[in-house]
C-alpha positions in Angstrom: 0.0 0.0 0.0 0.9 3.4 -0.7 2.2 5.9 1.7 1.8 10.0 0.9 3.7 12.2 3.4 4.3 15.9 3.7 7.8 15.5 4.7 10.1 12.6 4.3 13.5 13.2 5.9 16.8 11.3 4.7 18.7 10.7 7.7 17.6 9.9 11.7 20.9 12.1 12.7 21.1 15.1 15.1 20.5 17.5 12.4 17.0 15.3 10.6 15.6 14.9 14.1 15.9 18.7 14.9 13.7 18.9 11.9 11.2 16.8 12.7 11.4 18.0 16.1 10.6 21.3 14.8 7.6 20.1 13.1 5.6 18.6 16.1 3.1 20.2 16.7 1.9 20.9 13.1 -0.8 19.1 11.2 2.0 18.0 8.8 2.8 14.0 8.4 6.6 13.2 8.3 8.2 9.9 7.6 12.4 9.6 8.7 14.2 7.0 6.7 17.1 6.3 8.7 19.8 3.2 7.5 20.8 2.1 11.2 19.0 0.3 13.7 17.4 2.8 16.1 19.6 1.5 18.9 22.4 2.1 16.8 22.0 5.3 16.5 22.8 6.1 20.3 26.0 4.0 20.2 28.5 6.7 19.7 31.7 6.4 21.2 31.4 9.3 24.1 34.7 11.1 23.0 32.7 12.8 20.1 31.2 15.7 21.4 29.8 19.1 20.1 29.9 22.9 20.7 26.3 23.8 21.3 26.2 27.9 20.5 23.9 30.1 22.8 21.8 30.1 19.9 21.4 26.6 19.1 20.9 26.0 23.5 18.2 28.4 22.8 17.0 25.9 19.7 16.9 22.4 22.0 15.5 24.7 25.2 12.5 26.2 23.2 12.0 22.7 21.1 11.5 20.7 25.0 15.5 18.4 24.1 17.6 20.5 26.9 15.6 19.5 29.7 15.7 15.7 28.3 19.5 15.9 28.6 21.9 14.2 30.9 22.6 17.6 32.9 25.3 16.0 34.6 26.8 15.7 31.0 26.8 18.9 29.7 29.3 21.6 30.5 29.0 25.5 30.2 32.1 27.3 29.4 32.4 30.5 30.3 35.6 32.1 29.1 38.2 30.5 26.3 42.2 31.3 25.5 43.0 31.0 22.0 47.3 31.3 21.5 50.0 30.7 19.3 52.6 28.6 20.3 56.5 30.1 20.5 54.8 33.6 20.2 53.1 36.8 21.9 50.2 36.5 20.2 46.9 35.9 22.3 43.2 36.7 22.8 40.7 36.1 25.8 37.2 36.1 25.6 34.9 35.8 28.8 30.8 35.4 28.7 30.9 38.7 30.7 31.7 40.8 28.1 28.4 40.4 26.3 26.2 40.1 29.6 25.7 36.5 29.6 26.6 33.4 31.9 28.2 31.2 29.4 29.8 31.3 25.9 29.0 27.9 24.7 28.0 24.1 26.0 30.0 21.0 25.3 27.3 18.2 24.9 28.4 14.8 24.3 26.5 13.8 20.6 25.4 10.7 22.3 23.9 12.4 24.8 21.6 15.1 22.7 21.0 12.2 19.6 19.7 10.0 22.6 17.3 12.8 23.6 16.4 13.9 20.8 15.7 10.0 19.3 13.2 9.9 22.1 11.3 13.2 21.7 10.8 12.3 18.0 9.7 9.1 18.9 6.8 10.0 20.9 5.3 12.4 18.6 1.8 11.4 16.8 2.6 12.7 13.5 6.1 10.9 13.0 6.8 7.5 11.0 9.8 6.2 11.9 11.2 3.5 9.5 13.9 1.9 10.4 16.4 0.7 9.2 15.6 1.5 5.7 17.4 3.1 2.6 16.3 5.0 -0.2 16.4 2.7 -3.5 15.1 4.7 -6.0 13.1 8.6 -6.2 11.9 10.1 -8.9 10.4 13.8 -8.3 7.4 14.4 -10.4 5.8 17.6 -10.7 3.4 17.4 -7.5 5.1 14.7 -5.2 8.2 12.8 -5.0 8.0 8.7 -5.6 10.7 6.9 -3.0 11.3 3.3 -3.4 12.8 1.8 0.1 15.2 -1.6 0.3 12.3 -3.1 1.6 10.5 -2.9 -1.1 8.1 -0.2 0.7 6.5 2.8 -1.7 5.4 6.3 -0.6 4.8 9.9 -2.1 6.5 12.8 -0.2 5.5 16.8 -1.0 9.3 17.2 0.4 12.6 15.1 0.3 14.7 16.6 2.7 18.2 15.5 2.8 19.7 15.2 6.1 21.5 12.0 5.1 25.5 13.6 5.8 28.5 14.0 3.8 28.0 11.7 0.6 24.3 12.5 0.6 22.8 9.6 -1.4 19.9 12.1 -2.2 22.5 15.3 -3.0 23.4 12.7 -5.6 20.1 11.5 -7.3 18.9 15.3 -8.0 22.8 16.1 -9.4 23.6 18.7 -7.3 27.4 19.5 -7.4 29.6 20.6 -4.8 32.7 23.1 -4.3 34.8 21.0 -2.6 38.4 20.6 -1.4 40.5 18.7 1.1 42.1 20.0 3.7 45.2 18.2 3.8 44.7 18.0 7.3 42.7 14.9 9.9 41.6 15.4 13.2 42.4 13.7 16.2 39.8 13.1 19.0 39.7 11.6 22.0 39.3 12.4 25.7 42.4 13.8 28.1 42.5 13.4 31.8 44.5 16.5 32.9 46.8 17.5 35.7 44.9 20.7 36.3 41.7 21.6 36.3 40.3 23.1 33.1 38.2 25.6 34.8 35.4 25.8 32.8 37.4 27.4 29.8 37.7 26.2 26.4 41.4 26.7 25.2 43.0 26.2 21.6 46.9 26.8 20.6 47.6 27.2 16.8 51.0 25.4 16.2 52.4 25.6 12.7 51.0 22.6 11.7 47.7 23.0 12.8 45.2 24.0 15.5 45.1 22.3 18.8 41.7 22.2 21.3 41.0 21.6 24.9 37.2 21.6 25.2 35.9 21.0 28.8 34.4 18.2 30.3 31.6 17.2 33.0 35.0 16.4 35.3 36.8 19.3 36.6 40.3 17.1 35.1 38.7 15.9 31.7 38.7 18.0 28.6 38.0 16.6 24.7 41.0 17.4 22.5 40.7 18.2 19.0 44.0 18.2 17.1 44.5 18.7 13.6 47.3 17.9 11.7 48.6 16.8 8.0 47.8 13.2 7.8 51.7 12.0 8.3 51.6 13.5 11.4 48.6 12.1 12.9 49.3 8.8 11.5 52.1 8.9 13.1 50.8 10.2 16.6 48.2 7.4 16.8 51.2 5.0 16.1 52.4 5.8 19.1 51.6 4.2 22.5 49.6 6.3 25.4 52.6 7.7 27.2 54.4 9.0 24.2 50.8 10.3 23.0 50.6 12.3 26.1 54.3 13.9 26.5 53.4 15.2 22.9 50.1 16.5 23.5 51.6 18.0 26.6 54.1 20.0 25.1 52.1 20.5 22.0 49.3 22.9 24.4 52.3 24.3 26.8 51.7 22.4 29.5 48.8 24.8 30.1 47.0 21.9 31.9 50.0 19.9 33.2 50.9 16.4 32.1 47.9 15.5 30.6 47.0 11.5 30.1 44.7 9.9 27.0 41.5 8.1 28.1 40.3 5.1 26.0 40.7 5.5 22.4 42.0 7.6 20.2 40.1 8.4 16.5 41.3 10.1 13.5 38.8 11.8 11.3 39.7 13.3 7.5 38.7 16.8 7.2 37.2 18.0 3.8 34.8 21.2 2.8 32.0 20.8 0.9 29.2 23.0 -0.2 26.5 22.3 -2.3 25.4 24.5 -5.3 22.0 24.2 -4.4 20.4 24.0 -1.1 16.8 23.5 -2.9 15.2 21.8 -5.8 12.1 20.8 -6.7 10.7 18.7 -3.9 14.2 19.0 -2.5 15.9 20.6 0.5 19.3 19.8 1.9 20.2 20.3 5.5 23.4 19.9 7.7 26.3 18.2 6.0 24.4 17.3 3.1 24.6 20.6 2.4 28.4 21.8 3.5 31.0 20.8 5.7 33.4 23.0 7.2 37.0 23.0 9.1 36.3 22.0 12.8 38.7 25.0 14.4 35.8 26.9 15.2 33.9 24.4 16.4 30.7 25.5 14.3 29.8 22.2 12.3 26.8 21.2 14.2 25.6 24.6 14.9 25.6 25.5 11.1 23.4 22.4 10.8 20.7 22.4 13.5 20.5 26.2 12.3 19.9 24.8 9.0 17.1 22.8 10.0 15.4 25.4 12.0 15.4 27.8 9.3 13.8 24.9 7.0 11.2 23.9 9.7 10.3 27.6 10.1 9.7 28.1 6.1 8.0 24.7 5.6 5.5 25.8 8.6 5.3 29.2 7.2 4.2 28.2 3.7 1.8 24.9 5.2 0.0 27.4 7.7 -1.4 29.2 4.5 -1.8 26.4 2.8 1.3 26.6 -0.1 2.6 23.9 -1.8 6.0 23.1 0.6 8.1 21.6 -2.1 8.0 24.2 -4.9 11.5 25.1 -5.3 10.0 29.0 -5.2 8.2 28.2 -1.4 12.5 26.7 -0.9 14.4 29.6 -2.6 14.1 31.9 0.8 15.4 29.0 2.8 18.1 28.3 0.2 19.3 31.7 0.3 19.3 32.3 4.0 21.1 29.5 4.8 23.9 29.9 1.7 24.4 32.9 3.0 25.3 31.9 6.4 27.2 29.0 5.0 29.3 31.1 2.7 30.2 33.4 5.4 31.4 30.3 8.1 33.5 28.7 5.3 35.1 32.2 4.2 35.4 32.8 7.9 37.1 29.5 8.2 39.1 29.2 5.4 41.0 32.8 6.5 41.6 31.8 10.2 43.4 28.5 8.1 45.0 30.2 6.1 46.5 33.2 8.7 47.7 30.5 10.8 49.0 27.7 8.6 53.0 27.4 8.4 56.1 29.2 10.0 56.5 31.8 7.7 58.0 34.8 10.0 56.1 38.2 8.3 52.6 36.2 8.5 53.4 35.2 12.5 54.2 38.5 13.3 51.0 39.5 11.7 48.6 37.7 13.3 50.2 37.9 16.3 49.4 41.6 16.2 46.1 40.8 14.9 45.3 38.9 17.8 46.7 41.3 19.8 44.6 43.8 18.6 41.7 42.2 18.6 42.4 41.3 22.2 42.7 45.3 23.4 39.7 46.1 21.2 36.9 45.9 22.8 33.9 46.3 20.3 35.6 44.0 18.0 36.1 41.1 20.4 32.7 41.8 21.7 31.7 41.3 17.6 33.7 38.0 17.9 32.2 36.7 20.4 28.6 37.7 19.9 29.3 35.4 15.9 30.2 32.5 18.0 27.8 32.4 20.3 25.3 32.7 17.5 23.5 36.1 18.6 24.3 37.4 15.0 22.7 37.3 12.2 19.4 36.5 11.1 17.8 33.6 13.7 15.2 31.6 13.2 12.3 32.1 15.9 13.3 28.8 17.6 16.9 30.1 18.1 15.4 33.4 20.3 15.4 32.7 24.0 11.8 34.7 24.3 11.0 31.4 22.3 7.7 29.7 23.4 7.1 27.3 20.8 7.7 23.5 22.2 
């Protein structure tokens, strides 16, 4: 038998079920199609965790997730050093200089996919299937026809992609990408420390590539993210756990003391992608369907739970007055809000790189100054900060704390 949906949505990630979240309490029907087994889906290793922007806390707190979390999990940071090592060069920022409590929240992404997994799972207008893949679509002019493994049909007004980095959806509709690697992988795993991290989130730039402490729920335990050229990390993960840790150590300056590797260590390829088009016909991508970006600022996630609040706004917008939610001229708004804010985090991204990549003595005196200008500045750090924490820009309603939509 045949299924007809408003809203089907590729991919049960953190980024899909933020969407579907979004559209609870609407009259819409929404199927997920999700490859893994629901309890595989919760099974992430713990040492991968997120930056959760004030703005996207605001998103999970006005959407009912935040409350759902492990508490005792999640950590407010409140001030962050960013350095560069053998050099003068340094900036502070502290939550106090834009009248707020904390700068950011590092949430485990087991901990927010598990809540999240079970909020979507309890609403009346969600079908979950799962585990299923797309085997065929073909978007006609009124609905789009999906095919699943299982031999399952059903008619969707909107595809939305949410299904990550090789989007198997991106690819059906032939939407390229700008793309280009970053010649550089990314360590993560978890660090016990010597000193306490104090509720600051720290990150040296080295020559060959950015180094992060983030802080943990223990006052000793912080989530490192290191990136280097792939020789390098190769080479570090060769190593055992003591020679690991005298190089981590004197790669962050002993900021922290002698700091000591917890369980294992993982090594993930960095890459950016952004799509050409964020909308088609019937089509919408979201999250890293749509781009990918260098970790250094930590803004990944946020760029793609943004994304699907700015989709589940325009979808309700258009529904509410009873437009057709998959014409590509109901998307184009969505498309171009979002590729604008995109654009800007991979240009923003792609400078910071490219300031601080390599040796080379006239550009380390220059950012050195930069950053100490920008340090002794006042309305410009204030700027900085205010981007990060996401109170820039143009927000979605769900991302403004006066928020009372659940």
């Amino acid at each position: 038998m045949m299924q007809s949906y408003d809203v089907t949505i590729v991919g049960g990630g953190m980024v899909g079920l933020t969407l579907a979240k979004s559209l609870a309490n609407s009259h819409l029907t929404v199927a997920i199609i999700e490859a893994r087994e629901a309890s595989e889906l919760t099974a992430e290793t713990e040492n991968r965790v997120s930056a959760i922007s004030f703005a996207s806390k605001n998103l999970f707190d006005n959407l009912g997730i935040w409350t759902s979390l492990n508490a005792s999990r999640i950590t407010p940071y409140h001030t962050m050093q960013v350095w560069e090592k053998d050099s003068f060069g340094k900036i502070d920022f502290d939550a106090k200089q834009v009248n707020q409590n904390d700068l950011g929240y590092i949430v485990e992404n087991k901990n927010l996919q598990l809540a999240l997994l079970n909020a979507v799972q309890q609403q009346a207008n969600i079908t979950f299937l799962c585990p299923e893949t797309l085997q065929n679509m073909a978007i006609g002019d009124g609905e789009a026809w999906l095919t699943l493994s299982s031999g399952k049909q059903l008619t969707s007004k909107l595809v939305v992609a949410a299904d990550g980095a090789n989007s198997w959806v991106r690819q059906q509709v032939n939407i390229p990408l700008t793309q280009w690697d970053y010649q550089h992988h990314a360590i993560v795993a978890t660090v016990k420390t010597d000193e306490p991290h104090q509720a600051c989130a720290r990150q040296v730039f080295t020559p060959q590539g950015p180094l992060a402490f983030l802080p943990l729920y223990e006052n000793n335990l912080s989530s490192i993210v290191w990136s280097l050229p792939p020789i390098q990390a190769t080479l570090l993960l060769a190593l055992d756990d003591e020679a690991f840790n005298q190089q981590l150590s004197r790669t962050f300056d002993n900021r922290l003391g002698l700091c000591e590797v917890q369980g294992k260590r993982q090594s993930i390829p960095l890459s950016m992608r952004y799509a050409r088009d964020f909308a088609k016909h019937r089509i919408a991508l979201i999250g890293d369907a749509a781009h990918t970006i260098h970790p250094l600022a930590g803004q990944g996630v946020n760029l793609g739970v943004l994304d699907a609040a700015c989709l589940g706004q325009e979808i309700l917008a258009h529904a509410n007055v009873g437009d057709d939610i998959g014409l590509y001229q109901n998307l184009r708004h969505f498309e171009r809000w979002r590729k604008t804010e995109a654009t800007q985090m991979i240009a923003s991204m792609e400078l910071l790189k490219q300031l601080f990549n390599g040796n080379n003595p006239f550009k380390k005196a220059l950012r050195d100054t930069a950053l100490l200008m920008a340090d002794n500045i006042s309305p410009l750090k204030k700027q900085f900060i205010q981007q990060a924490m996401g109170l820039n820009g143009d927000r979605p309603y769900l991302c403004l704390k006066q928020s009372v939509t659940k």
